[in-house]
N, C-alpha and C positions, 0 to 999 in steps of 0.2 A: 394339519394339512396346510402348506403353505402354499400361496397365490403363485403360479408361476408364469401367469400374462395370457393372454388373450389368443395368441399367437400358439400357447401348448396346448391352451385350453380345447381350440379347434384342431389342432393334430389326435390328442386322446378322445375327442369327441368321433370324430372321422374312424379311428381304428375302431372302437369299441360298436359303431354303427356297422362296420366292416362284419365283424365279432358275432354281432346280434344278428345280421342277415342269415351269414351260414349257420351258427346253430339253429336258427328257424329252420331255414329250407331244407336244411342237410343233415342236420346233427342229431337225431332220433337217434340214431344209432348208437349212442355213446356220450360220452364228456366232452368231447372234443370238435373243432368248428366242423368236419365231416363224419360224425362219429366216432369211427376211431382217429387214434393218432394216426399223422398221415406227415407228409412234409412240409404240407403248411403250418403244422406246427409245431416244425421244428423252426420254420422261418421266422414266426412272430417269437419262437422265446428267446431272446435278446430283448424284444418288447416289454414281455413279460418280466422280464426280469427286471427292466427300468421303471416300469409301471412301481414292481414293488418294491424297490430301492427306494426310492424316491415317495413313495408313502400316495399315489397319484390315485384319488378317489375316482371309482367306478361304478356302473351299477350291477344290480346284482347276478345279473345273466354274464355278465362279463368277469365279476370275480369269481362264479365258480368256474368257467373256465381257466379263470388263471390259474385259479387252485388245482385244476386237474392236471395241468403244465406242469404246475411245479410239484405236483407228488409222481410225476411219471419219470421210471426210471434213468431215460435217455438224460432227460432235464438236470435229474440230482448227480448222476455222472460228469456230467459239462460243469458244471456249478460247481464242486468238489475239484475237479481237474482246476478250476479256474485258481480257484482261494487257495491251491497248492502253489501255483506257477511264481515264480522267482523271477524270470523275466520282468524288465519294468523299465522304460522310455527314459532314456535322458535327458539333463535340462536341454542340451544340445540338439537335442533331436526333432524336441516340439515345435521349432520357429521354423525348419526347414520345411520347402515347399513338397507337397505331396505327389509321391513318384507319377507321372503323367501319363500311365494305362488307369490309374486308377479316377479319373477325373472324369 
């Protein structure tokens, strides 16, 4: 696991406290922050997915939710579509400024 500053340290801190609320208050129901899957989490797996790229230790109530993200079939679908996609940013593209609805 490498160090990645102070600054991620409190962003993964934040989410995974986020993480451990709703499965307390909510998630009896299931694997998932409201029990079932719902669409919050399909919003965190982009999270999720960086979390485990990036090898970003957690703790344990928060890996099994990532585990259950990532063995849910919406997830393995997005992820599969992803690693197929041939699309891919030019050097040219990266320095330009980003279109300005999206700012």
């Amino acid at each position: 696991n490498k160090d990645r500053g102070e600054e991620c340290a409190k962003d993964v801190a934040r989410i995974t406290e986020i993480w451990n609320q709703a499965r307390k208050r909510f998630g009896a129901g299931g694997e998932f922050l409201y029990g079932e899957f719902s669409a919050a989490d399909g919003m965190y797996a982009p999270i999720v997915a960086r979390f485990e790229g990036y090898s970003i230790e957690v703790d344990e109530v928060s890996r099994r939710y990532m585990n259950a993200v990532m063995e849910h079939p919406a997830y393995q679908e997005w992820r599969n579509e992803a690693l197929t996609e041939t699309w891919v940013i030019g050097e040219e593209e990266q320095d330009e400024e980003p279109i300005e609805k999206y700012r």
